[in-house]
C-alpha positions as CSV (number, residue, x, y, z in Angstrom):
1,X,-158.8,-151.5,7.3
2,X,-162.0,-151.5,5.1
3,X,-161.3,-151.6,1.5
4,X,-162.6,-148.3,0.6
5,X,-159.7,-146.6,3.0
6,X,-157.2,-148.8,1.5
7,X,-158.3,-147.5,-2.0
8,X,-158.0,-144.1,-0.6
9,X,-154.8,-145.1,1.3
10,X,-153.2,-146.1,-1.8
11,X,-154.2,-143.1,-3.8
12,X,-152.7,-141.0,-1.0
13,X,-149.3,-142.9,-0.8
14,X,-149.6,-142.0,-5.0
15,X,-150.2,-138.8,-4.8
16,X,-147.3,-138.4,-2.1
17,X,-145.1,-140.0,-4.6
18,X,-145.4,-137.9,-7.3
19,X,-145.2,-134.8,-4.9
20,X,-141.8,-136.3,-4.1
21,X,-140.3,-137.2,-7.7
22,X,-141.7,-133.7,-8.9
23,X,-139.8,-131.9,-6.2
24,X,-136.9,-133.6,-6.9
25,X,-135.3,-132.0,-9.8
26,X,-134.2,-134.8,-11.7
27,X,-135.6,-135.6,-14.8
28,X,-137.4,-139.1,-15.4
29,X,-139.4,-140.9,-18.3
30,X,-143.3,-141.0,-18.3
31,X,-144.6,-143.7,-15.4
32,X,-148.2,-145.5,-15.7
33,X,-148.7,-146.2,-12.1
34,X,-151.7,-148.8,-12.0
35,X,-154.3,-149.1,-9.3
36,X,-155.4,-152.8,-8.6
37,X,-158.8,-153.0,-9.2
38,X,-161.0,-152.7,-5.6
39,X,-164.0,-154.8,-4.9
40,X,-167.3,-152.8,-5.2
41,X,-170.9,-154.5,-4.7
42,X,-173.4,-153.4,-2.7
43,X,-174.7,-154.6,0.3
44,X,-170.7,-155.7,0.7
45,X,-169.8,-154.4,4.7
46,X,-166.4,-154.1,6.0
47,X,-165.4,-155.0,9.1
48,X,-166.7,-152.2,11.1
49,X,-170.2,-153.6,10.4
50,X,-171.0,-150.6,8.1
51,X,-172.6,-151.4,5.0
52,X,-170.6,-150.6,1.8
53,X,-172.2,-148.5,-1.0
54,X,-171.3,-149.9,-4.5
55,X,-173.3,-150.2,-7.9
56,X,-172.7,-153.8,-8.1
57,X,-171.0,-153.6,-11.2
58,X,-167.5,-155.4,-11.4
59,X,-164.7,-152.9,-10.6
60,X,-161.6,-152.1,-13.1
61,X,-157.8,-150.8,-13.1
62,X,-157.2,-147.6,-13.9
63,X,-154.1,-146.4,-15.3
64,X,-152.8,-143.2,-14.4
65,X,-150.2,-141.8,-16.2
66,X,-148.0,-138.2,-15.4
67,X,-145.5,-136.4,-17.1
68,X,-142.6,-136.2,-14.8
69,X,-141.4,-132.7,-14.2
70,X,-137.7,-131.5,-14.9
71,X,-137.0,-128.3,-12.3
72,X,-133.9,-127.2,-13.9
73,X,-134.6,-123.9,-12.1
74,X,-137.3,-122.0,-10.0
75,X,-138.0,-120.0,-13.5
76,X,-140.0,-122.6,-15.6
77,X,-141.2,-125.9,-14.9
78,X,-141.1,-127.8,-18.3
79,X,-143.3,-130.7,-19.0
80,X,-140.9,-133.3,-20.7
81,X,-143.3,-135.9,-23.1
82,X,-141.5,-139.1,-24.2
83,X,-144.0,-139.6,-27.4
84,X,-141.8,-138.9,-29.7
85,X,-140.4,-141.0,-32.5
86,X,-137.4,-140.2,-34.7
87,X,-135.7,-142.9,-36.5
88,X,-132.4,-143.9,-35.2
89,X,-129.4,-142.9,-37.4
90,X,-127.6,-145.4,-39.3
91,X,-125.0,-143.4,-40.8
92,X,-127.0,-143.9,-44.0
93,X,-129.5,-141.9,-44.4
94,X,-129.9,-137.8,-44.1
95,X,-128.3,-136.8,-41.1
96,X,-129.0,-132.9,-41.2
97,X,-132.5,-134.1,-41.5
98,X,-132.1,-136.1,-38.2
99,X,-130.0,-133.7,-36.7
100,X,-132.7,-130.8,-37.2
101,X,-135.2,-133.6,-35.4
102,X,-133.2,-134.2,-32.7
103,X,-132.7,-130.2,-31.7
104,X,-136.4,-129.8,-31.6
105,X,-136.6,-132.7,-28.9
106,X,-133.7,-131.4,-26.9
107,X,-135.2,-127.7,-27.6
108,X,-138.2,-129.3,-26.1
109,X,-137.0,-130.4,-23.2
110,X,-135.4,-127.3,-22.4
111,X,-132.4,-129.0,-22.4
112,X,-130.7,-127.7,-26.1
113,X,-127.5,-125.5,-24.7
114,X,-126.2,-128.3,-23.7
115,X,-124.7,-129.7,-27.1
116,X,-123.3,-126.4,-27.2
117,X,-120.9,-127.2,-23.9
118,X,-121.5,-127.0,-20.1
119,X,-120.2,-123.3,-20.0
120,X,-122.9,-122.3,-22.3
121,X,-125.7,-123.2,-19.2
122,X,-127.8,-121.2,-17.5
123,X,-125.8,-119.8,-14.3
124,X,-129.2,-119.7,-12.7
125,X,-128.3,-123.6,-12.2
126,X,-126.5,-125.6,-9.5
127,X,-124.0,-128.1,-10.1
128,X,-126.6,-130.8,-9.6
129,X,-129.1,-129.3,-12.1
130,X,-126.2,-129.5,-14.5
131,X,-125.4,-132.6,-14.4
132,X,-128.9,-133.4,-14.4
133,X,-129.3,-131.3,-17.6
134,X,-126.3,-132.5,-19.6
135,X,-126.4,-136.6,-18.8
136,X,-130.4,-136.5,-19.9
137,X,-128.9,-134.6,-23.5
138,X,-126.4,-137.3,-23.5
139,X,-129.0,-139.9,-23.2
140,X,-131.5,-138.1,-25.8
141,X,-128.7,-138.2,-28.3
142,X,-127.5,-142.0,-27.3
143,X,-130.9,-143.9,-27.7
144,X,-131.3,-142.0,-31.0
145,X,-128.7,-143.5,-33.0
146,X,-128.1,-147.1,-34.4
147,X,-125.8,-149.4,-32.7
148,X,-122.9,-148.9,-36.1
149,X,-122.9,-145.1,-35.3
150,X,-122.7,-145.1,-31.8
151,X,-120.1,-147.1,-31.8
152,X,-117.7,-144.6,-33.9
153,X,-118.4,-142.0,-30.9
154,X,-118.3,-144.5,-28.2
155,X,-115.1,-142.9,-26.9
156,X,-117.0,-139.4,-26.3
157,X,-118.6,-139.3,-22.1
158,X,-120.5,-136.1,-22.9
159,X,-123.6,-134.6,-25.1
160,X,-121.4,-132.1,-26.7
161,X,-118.6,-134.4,-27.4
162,X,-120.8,-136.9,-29.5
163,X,-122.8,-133.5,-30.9
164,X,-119.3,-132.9,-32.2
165,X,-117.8,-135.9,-33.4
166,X,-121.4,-136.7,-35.4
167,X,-121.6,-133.5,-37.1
168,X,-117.3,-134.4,-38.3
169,X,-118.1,-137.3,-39.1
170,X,-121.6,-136.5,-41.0
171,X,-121.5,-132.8,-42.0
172,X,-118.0,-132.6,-43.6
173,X,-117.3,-129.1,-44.5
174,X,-114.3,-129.9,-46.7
175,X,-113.6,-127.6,-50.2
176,X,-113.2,-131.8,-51.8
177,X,-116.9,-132.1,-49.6
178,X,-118.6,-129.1,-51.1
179,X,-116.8,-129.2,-54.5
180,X,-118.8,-133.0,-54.7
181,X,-122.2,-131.6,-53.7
182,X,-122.3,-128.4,-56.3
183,X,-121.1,-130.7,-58.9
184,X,-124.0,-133.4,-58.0
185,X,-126.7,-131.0,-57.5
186,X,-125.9,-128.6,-61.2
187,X,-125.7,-131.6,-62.6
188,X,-129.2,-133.0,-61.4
189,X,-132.1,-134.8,-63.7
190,X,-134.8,-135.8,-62.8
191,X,-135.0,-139.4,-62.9
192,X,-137.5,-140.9,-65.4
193,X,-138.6,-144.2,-63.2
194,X,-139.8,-141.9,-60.3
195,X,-142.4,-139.4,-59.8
196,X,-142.2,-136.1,-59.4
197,X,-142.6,-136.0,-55.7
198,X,-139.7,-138.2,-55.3
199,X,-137.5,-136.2,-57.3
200,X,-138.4,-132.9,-55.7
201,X,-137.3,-134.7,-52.5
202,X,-134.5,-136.0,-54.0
203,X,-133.5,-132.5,-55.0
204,X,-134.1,-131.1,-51.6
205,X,-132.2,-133.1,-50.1
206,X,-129.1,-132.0,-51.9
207,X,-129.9,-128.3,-51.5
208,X,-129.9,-129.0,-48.2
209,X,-126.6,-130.9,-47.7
210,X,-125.2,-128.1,-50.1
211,X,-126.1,-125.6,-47.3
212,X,-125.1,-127.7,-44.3
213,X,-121.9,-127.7,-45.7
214,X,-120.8,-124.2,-45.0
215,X,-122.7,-121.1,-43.8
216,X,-121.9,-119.5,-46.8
217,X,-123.3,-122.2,-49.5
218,X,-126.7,-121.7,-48.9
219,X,-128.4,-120.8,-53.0
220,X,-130.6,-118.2,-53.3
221,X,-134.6,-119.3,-53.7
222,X,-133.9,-118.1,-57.1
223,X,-131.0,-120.3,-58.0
224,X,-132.9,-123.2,-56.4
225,X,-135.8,-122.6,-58.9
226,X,-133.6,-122.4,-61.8
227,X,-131.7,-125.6,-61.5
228,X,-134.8,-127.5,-60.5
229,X,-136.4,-126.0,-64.3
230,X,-132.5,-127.3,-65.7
231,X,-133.6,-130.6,-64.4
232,X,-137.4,-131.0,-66.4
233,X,-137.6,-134.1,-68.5
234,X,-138.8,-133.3,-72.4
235,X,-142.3,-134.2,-70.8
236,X,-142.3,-130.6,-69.3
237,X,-140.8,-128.6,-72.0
238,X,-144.0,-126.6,-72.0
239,X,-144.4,-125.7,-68.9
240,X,-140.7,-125.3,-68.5
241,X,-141.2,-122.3,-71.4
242,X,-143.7,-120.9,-69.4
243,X,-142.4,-120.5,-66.2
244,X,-139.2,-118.9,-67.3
245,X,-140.7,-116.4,-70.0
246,X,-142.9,-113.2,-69.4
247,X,-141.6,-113.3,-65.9
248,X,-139.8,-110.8,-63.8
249,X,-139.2,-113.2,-60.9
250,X,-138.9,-116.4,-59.9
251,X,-138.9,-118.3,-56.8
252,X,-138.9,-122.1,-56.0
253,X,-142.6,-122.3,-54.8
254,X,-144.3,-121.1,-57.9
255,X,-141.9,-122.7,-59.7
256,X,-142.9,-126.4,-58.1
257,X,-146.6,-125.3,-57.9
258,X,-146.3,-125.3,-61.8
259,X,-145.1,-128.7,-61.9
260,X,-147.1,-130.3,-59.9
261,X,-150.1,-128.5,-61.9
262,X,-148.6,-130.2,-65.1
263,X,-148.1,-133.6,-63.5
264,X,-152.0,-133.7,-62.2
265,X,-152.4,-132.5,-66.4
266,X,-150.4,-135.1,-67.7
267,X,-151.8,-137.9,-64.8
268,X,-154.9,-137.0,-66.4
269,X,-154.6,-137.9,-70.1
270,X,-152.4,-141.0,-69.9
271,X,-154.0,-142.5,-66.9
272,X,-155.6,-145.1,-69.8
273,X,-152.6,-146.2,-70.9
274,X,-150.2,-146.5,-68.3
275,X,-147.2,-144.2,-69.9
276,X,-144.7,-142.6,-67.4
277,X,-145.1,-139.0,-66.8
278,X,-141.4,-138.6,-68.1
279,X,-141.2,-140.3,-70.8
280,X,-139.0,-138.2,-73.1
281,X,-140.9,-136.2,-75.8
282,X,-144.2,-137.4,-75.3
C-alpha cells in the first residue's frame, strides 16, 4: 500500500476508534493517540509508479488528543477534562476546603449525586450507566486523598460510603467540636510575626470550620466583621476607631478593605527601617 493510504488508513482506523469508545458509555481518562511520523519528499513514488507530491521538508508526529465522552444518558453528553489539580488530603490540612474542591470536579463531571447514594440517580439511567457513574465518583474521590487517609476508609466499596466516613471523621459536628471552634475563633489575635494576609486567612479559615460544623453556626457578615476589628494589633487602633464609629453598618468586606488600606499606609512609612506592621503601639 503506498504510504500516503497507509497515513490515511491509519487516520481512519483512529477515527473509527474514537467513534467506538464515544459510543460506548463508559467513561475514560484523556488519550494522546500519536501518529508516527510519514515520509514526505518529493519526487518520492510508490509502488504504483505514481510520483509522490511532498515539500521535501522532513515530516513530524502529531499528537492528537480527545476528551473522551461519558453518555450517562441520551439528555447531555458531558465533556469530562482530567486537567485538574487538587492537593491530595492528608488529614492535615483544611478539609472543607478540599471537600468544596472536590464537589466542583464531581459537579463537573456530571457525576455529583452520587456521594449522595445510588437511589438519589437519575432514573433516566440503566443499571450499567450507574455503575458506570458511581465507580468513576469512587475513583475521583480515591486518587484525591493521601495514602494515611485512605487507609482509615479503606473498609468503605462505595463513593458515598467514603463521602461519609471523611466528612465523620473530618467535619465533626459534636457540641465538645463546636464548643472548641467558638472558643478559638472569639478568642482570635492576630499574630504579630505574620502579615495581614495571612491572618485574614487564618481567620477565614476558622469561620469556615465554625460553619461546617452545623447548619445553624454560620455568623452573620456582621459578627464576622466585628471579631475580625476585636482581633487588630495596637498598630491599627486608628483605623479600628474609624471603622466602628459614625457608622450605621458594617460588613466584613469594608471592614478588610480598611485594613488592607492601612497596611499599604503603614508598608509605606516603615519600609526604611524594616519594623513589623504589628508591632504593638507603634
Amino acid at each position: 500500500m503506498p504510504r500516503h493510504d497507509l497515513q490515511h488508513h491509519f487516520q481512519y482506523l483512529l477515527a473509527q476508534d474514537y467513534e467506538e469508545i464515544n459510543s460506548s458509555g463508559v467513561p475514560t481518562a484523556n488519550k494522546e493517540v500519536e501518529i508516527p511520523p510519514v515520509a514526505e519528499a518529493s519526487n518520492l513514488e510508490d509502488s504504483t509508479g505514481e510520483e509522490a507530491i511532498g515539500s521535501g521538508a522532513a515530516s513530524t508526529s502529531r499528537v492528537v488528543t480527545r476528551s473522551d465522552s461519558c453518555n450517562f444518558n441520551n439528555s447531555f453528553n458531558p465533556v469530562i477534562s482530567m486537567k485538574f489539580e487538587i492537593d491530595k488530603f492528608d488529614g492535615t490540612e483544611d478539609f472543607g476546603i478540599w471537600r468544596r474542591k472536590v464537589k466542583a470536579l464531581l459537579s463537573q463531571q456530571k457525576i455529583l449525586k452520587a456521594i449522595e447514594g445510588p437511589d438519589k440517580l437519575p432514573d433516566s439511567l440503566n443499571d450499567e450507566q450507574k455503575s458506570d457513574m458511581l465507580e468513576m465518583a469512587l475513583r475521583t474521590i480515591i486518587l484525591n486523598l493521601s495514602d494515611n487517609v485512605l487507609r482509615e476508609v479503606n473498609d468503605e466499596t462505595t463513593a458515598y460510603g467514603v463521602w461519609n466516613k471523611l466528612e465523620s471523621l473530618y467535619m465533626t459536628k459534636s457540641l465538645t467540636n463546636k464548643i472548641y471552634l467558638k472558643e478559638r475563633l472569639f478568642s482570635f489575635k492576630m499574630d504579630a510575626s505574620k502579615g495581614l494576609d495571612k491572618n485574614l486567612d487564618e481567620y477565614k479559615k476558622m469561620t469556615i470550620e465554625l460553619a461546617n460544623a452545623s447548619d445553624n453556626e454560620k455568623l452573620s457578615d456582621e459578627n464576622e466583621a466585628i471579631i475580625l476589628l476585636n482581633s487588630l494589633p495596637d498598630s491599627f487602633k486608628d483605623v479600628k476607631a474609624a471603622i466602628k464609629y459614625g457608622r450605621t453598618s458594617l460588613s466584613l468586606e469594608e471592614c478588610i478593605s480598611a485594613l488592607k488600606s492601612k497596611e499599604l499606609e503603614l508598608k509605606i512609612e516603615k519600609k526604611d527601617n524594616g519594623e513589623n506592621l504589628f508591632v504593638s503601639g507603634r
